[in-house]
N, C-alpha and C positions, 0 to 999 in steps of 0.2 A: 504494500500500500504506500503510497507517495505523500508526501509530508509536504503540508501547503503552512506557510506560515503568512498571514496578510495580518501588516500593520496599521492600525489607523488611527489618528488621533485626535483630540479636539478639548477647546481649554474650554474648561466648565467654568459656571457664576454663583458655586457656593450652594450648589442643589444638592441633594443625597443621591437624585435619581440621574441616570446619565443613558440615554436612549431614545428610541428602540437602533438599535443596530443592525445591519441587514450581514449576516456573517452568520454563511450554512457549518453547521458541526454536528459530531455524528453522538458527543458525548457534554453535558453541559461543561465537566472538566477541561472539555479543548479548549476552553477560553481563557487565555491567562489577560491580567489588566494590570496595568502597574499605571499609579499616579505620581509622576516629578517624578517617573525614570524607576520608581522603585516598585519592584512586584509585590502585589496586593495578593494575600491569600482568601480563597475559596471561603464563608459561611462566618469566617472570621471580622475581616475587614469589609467585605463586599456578600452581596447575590446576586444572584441573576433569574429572573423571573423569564422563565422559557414561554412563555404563552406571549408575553409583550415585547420581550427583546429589550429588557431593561437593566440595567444593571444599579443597584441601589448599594452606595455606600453606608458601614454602622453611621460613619461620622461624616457630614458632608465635607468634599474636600474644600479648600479656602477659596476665595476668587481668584483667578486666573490659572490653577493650578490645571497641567495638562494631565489627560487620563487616554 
């Protein structure tokens, strides 16, 4: 199986919610998100709501922080 890795980024404005994203995956774990460069773990820091394509941080990140 071939390994697709597609980056995308976008500075948020201090929302928890960051979405919907349009990025097919076969597992909700294939999505890693890192905010200011640094990897955000799974259930911890972040979810991700598979129905809407959202990703909802515990803590929102600050303004202009990129994700």
């Amino acid at each position: 199986m071939a390994i697709t890795e597609l980056i995308t980024t976008q500075t948020v404005g201090g929302n928890q919610d960051f979405g919907p994203f349009a990025i097919e995956y076969i597992d909700i774990t294939d999505i890693k998100v890192s905010l200011d460069g640094v990897l955000q773990t799974l259930t911890t820091e972040y979810t991700i709501d598979s129905a809407t394509s959202t990703v909802t941080f515990v803590t929102a990140p600050d303004v202009g922080a990129v994700v």
